[in-house]
Backbone as JSON, one array per atom type, in Angstrom:
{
  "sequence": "XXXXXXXXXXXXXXXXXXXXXXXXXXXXXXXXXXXXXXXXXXXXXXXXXXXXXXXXXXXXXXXXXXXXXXXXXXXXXXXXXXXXXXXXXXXXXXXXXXXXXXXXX",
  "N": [[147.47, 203.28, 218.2], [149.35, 199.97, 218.58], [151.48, 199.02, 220.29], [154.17, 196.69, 219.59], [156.8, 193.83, 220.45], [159.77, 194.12, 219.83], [161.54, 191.78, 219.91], [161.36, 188.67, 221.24], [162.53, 187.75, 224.11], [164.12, 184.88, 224.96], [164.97, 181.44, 227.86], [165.18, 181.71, 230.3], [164.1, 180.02, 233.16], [163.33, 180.55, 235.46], [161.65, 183.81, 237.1], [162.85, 186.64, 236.14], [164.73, 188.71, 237.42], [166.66, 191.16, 237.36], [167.91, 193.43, 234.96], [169.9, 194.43, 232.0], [170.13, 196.95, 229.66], [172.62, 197.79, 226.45], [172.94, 199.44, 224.45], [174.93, 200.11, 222.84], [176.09, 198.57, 222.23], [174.22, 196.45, 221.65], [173.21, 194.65, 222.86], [171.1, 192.95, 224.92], [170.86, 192.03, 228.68], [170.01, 189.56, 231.12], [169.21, 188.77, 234.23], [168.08, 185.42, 236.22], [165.87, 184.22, 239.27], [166.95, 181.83, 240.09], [169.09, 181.35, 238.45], [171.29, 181.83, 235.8], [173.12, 184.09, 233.92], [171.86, 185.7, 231.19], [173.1, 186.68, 227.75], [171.62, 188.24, 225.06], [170.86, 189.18, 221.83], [169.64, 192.13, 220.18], [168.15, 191.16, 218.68], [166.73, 189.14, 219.41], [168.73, 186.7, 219.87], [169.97, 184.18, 221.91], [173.28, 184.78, 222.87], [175.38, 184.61, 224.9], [175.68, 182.41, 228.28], [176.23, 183.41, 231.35], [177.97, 182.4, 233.91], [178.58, 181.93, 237.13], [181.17, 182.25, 239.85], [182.81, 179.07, 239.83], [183.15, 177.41, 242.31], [181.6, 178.85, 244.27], [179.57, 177.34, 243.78], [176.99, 175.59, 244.32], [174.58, 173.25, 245.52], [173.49, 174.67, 247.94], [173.97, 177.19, 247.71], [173.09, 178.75, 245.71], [174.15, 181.04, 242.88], [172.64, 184.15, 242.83], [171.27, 186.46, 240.91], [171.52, 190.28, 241.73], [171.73, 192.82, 240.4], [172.73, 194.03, 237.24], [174.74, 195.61, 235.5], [175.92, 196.62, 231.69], [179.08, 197.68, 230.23], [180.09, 200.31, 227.43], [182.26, 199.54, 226.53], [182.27, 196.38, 226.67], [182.4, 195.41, 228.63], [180.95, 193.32, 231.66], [179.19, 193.83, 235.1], [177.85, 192.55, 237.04], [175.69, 191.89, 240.53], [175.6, 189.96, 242.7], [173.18, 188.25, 245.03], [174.31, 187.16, 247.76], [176.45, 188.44, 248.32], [178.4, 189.18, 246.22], [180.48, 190.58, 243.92], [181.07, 190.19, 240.32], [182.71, 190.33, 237.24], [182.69, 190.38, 234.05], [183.79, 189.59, 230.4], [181.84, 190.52, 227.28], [182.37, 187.95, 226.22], [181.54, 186.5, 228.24], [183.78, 185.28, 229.71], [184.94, 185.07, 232.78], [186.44, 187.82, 234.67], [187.1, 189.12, 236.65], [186.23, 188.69, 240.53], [184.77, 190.16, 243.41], [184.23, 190.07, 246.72], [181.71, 191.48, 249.38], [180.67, 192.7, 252.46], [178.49, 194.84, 252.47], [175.47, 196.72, 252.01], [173.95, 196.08, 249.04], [172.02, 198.31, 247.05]],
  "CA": [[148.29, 202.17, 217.76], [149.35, 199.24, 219.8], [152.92, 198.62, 220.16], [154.41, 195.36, 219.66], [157.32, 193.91, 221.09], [160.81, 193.68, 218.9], [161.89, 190.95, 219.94], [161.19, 188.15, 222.47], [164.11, 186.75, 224.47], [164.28, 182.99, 225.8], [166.14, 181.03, 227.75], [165.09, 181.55, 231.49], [164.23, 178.88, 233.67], [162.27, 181.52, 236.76], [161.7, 185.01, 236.84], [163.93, 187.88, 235.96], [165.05, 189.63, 238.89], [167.85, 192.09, 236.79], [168.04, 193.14, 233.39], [170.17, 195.69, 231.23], [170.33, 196.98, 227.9], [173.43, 197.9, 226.15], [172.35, 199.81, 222.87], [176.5, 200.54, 222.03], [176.68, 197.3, 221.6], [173.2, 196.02, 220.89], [172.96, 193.32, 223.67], [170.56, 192.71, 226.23], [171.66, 190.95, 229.36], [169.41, 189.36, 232.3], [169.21, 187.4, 235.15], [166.68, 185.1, 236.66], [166.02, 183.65, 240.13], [167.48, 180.56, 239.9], [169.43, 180.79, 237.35], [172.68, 182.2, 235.41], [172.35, 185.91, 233.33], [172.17, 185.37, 229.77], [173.51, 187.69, 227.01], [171.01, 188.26, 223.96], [171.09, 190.05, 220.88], [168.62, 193.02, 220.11], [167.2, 190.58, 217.64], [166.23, 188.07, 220.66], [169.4, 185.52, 219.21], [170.8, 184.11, 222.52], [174.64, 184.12, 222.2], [176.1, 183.75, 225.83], [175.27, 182.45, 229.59], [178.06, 184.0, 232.31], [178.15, 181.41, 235.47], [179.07, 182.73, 238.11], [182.85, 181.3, 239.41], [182.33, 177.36, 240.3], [183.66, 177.54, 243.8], [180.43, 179.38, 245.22], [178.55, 177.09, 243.02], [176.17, 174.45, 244.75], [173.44, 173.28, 245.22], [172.6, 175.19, 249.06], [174.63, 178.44, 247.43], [172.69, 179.12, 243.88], [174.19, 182.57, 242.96], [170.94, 184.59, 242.4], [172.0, 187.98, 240.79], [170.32, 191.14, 242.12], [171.8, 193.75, 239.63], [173.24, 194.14, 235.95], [175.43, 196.45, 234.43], [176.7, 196.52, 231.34], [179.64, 198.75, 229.99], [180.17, 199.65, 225.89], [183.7, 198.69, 226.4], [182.33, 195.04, 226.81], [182.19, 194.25, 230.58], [179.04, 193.47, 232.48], [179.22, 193.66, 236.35], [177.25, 191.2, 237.99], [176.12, 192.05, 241.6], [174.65, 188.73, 243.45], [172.39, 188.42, 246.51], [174.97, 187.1, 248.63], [177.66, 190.15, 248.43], [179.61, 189.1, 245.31], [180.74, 190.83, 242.27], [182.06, 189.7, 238.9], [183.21, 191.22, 235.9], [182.58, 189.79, 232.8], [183.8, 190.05, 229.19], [180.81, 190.08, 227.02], [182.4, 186.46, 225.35], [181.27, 185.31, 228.95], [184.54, 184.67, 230.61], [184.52, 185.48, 234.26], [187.55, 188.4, 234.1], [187.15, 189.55, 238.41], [185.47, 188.62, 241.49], [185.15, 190.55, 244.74], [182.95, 190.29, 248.07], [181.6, 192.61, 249.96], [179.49, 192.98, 253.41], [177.74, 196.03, 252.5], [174.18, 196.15, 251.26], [174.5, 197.64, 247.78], [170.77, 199.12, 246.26]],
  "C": [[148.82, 201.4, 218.97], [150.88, 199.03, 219.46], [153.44, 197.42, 220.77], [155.92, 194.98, 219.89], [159.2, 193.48, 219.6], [161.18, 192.62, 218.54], [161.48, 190.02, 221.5], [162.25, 187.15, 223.0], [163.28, 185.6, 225.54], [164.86, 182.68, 226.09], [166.28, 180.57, 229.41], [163.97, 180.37, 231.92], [162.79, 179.46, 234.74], [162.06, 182.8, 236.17], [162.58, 185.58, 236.98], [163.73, 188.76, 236.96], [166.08, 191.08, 238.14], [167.6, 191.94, 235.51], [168.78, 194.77, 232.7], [170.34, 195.91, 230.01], [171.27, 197.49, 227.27], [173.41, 198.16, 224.98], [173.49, 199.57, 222.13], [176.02, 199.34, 221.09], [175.91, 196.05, 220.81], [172.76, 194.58, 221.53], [171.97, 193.55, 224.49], [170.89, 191.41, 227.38], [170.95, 191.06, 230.71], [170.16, 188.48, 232.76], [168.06, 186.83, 235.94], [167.29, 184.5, 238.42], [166.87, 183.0, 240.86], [168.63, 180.03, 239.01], [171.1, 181.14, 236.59], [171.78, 183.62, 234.57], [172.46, 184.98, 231.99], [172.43, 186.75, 228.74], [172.29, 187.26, 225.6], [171.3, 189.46, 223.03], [169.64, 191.1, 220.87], [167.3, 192.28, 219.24], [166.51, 189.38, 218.24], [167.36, 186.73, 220.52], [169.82, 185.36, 221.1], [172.17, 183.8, 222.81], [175.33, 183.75, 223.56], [175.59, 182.91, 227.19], [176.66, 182.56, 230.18], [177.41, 183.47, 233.7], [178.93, 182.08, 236.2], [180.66, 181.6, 238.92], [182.23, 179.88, 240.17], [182.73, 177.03, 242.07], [182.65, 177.86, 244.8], [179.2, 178.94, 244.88], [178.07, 175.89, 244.03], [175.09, 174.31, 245.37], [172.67, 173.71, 246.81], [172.74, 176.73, 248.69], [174.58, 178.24, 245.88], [173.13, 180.39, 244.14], [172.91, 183.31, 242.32], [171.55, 186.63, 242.46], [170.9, 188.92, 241.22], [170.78, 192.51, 240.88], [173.14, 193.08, 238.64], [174.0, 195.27, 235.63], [176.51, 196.59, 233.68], [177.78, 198.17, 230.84], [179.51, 198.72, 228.38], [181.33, 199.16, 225.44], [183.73, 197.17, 226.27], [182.22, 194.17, 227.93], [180.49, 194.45, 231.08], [179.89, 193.04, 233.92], [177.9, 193.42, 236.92], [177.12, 191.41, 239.76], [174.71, 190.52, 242.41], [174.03, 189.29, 244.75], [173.5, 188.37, 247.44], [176.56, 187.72, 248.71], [178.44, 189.85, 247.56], [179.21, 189.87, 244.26], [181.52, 190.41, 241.27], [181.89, 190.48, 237.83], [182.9, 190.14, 234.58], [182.84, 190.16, 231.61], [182.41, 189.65, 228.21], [180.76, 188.75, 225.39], [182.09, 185.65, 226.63], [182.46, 184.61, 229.32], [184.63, 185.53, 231.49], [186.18, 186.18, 234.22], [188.31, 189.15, 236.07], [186.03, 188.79, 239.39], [186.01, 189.53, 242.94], [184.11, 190.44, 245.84], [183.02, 191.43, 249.32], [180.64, 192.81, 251.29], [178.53, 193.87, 253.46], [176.36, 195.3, 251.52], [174.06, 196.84, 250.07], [172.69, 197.23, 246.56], [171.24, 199.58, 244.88]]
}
């Protein structure tokens, strides 16, 4: 048997660099290249995008996430290329930020 795919999420712009899945809660939540993460449903619905804070936003400093993780409490932590983290509630308001010099794998 060939196994076929549940659902197909849309929405990105480049390729997906990060991606996590969040059964509790039944979300999936990437990020691309170029782009912002997006929150989807298990059923492929897309319900949020979480921008990263507007201050580090422009157009020589795209935030380009390198890791995902969400919690089932509702937060997703967001870790960018260029040493930031954010917190997120999963209605997609930006809830922390912190930076960091370390290289974090």
């Amino acid at each position: 048997d060939f196994a076929t795919p549940r659902a197909i999420l849309t929405g990105h712009d480049y390729e997906i660099t990060c991606a996590t899945i969040c059964a509790e809660l039944g979300l999936v939540i990437s990020g691309s290249k170029e782009g912002p993460c997006l929150i989807h449903s298990m059923n492929g619905d897309l319900l949020r995008t979480l921008e990263g804070p507007e201050t580090l936003e422009g157009p020589g400093n795209c935030l380009r996430p390198k890791l995902i993780q969400a919690s089932r409490e509702g937060h997703c932590v967001i870790y960018y290329e260029n040493g930031l983290f954010c917190v997120f509630s999963v209605n997609g308001r930006l809830q922390a930020t912190m930076e960091t010099d370390d290289k974090i794998k």
